[in-house]
C-alpha angles and dihedrals in degrees: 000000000000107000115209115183094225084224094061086045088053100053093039093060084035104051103024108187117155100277091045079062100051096047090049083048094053107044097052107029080101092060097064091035082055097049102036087033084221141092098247115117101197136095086251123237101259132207135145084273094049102041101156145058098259092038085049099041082044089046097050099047080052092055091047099047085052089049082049101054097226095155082072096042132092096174121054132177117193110188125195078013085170109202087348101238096131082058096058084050096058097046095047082052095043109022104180094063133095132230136206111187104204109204130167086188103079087181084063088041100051091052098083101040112197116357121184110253095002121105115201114223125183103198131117122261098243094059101039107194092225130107122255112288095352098127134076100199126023104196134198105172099183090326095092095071081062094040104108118225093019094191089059080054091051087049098044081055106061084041094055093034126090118231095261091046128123125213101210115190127179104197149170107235136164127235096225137353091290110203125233090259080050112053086021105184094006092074096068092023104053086079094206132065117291101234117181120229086247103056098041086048088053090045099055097040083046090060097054100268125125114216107229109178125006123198122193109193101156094130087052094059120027098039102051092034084059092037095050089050100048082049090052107032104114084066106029088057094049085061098049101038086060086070101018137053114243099255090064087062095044095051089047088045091043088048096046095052083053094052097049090052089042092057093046085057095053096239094123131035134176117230131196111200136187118194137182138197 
C-alpha cells in the first residue's frame, strides 16, 4: 500500500516547485499506469476510434508527432518526457531518429534502462544541457504547464533549436483567469500552473517565436476521460484501491467530474502548438 500524508498532497499541488513536482509525480504516476494499465502519463486524445485510455494516449502522442514534423527530424528533445513511453512511440514510428528525454524526475528516468536511439537526461527544463542551435524539435507534451519559470524554458528552446527547428507543447490551459468559485476543486487539484491561452500565446511570440498552427482539443480530452472513468469506476477503483487509500480515488473521481464541467463551460481547454523561429 502506498501511504500519502494528504498534507504533503496539499502543498505539493499548493505550492508546486520543482520538487513539489517531482514528489506529486512520484507518488501518483502509479496511479495512471493502474487505471490506463499502460506507461503513458497524458489525458489521452479520444474519438470513437480511440475509445480508451492507452488508444487515446497512443492517439495524442500521433497527432503530436505529425504537428511536430518528425518524419522530417533527426534531433528531438523531450523535455519533462515522464516514463518515456511517448518516446518509444515515436522511435518505433520513426526509427532514424534520436531521441533525448529531458527529466527532472530520475526516479522516471531510471524506469526504462537503456533504450536504442534514446538518451536519458536528468536536467530541468529552464537550463537544457545542448549546444546552441544543435537540435531540430524541442517537445512538452503535457510537461510545459510544470516548467518554472516557463519563460526561462521558451528561451532555453530557441537557444538549443536550429534555424529550421519547431517547438511543439500540448498543453492544459485556461480561457481566462478563472476564479476559485470557478474552477472549484480544480484550483488546488490541477497540480501545475493555470496558464491562460493568451498569456502562453504572448510568451512564446515574445520570445521570438511565430506560432504557426494552434490546435485547441480540450472537448476531446476532459470530458471522455471523465466520462470513461465514471463508466468504468467500479473497476477502475478496485485497481487502484490494491496500491492507494480511498481517499486518493475519490480526490482523482471528484477532479475529474470538475474537469469535465469546467471544460463544458468553457473555463479549461487543451491546446497543441507548433512554433518556429
Amino acid at each position: 500500500m502506498v501511504t500519502i500524508n494528504p498534507l504533503d498532497l496539499f502543498f505539493w499541488t499548493f505550492r508546486r516547485n520543482e520538487k513539489d513536482v517531482v514528489n506529486l509525480y512520484t507518488a501518483l504516476s502509479p496511479v495512471m499506469q493502474l487505471a490506463t494499465g499502460g506507461s503513458m502519463l497524458n489525458f489521452g486524445y479520444w474519438s470513437k476510434n480511440h475509445a480508451d485510455p492507452l488508444s487515446a494516449q497512443n492517439n495524442l502522442c500521433s497527432v503530436f508527432a505529425d504537428m511536430a514534423e518528425m518524419s522530417s527530424a533527426k534531433e528531438i528533445v523531450d523535455v519533462g518526457s515522464g516514463l518515456s513511453a511517448p518516446s518509444k512511440l515515436w522511435r518505433d514510428r520513426y526509427p532514424e531518429i534520436q531521441l533525448y528525454d529531458v527529466n527532472i524526475n530520475f526516479k522516471q528516468l531510471s524506469f526504462s534502462g537503456i533504450e536504442k536511439n534514446i538518451e536519458f537526461i536528468n536536467s530541468t527544463s529552464t537550463k537544457l544541457p545542448f549546444a546552441c542551435a544543435s537540435v531540430d524539435r524541442v517537445l512538452a507534451l503535457e510537461s510545459a504547464q510544470h516548467f518554472k519559470p516557463l519563460s526561462d524554458f521558451i528561451s532555453e528552446s530557441k537557444r538549443v533549436l536550429k534555424k529550421s527547428g519547431l517547438l511543439v507543447m500540448a498543453v492544459p490551459i485556461t480561457l481566462e483567469n478563472p476564479s476559485i468559485g470557478k474552477l472549484g476543486l480544480l484550483k488546488f487539484t490541477w497540480s501545475s500552473e493555470h496558464y491562460s491561452l493568451d498569456f502562453l500565446k504572448d510568451l512564446i511570440v515574445s520570445h521570438g517565436f511565430l506560432i504557426s498552427e494552434e490546435k485547441l482539443i480540450g472537448s476531446d480530452v476532459y470530458e471522455p476521460l471523465a466520462d470513461y472513468y465514471e463508466k468504468n469506476r467500479n473497476e477502475l477503483k478496485m485497481s487502484i484501491l490494491k496500491n492507494y487509500s480511498s481517499y486518493v480515488e475519490k480526490i482523482l473521481f471528484k477532479s475529474m467530474q470538475k474537469m469535465k464541467k469546467a471544460s463544458e463551460e468553457k473555463i479549461i481547454d487543451y491546446v497543441l502548438l507548433k512554433c518556429h523561429l
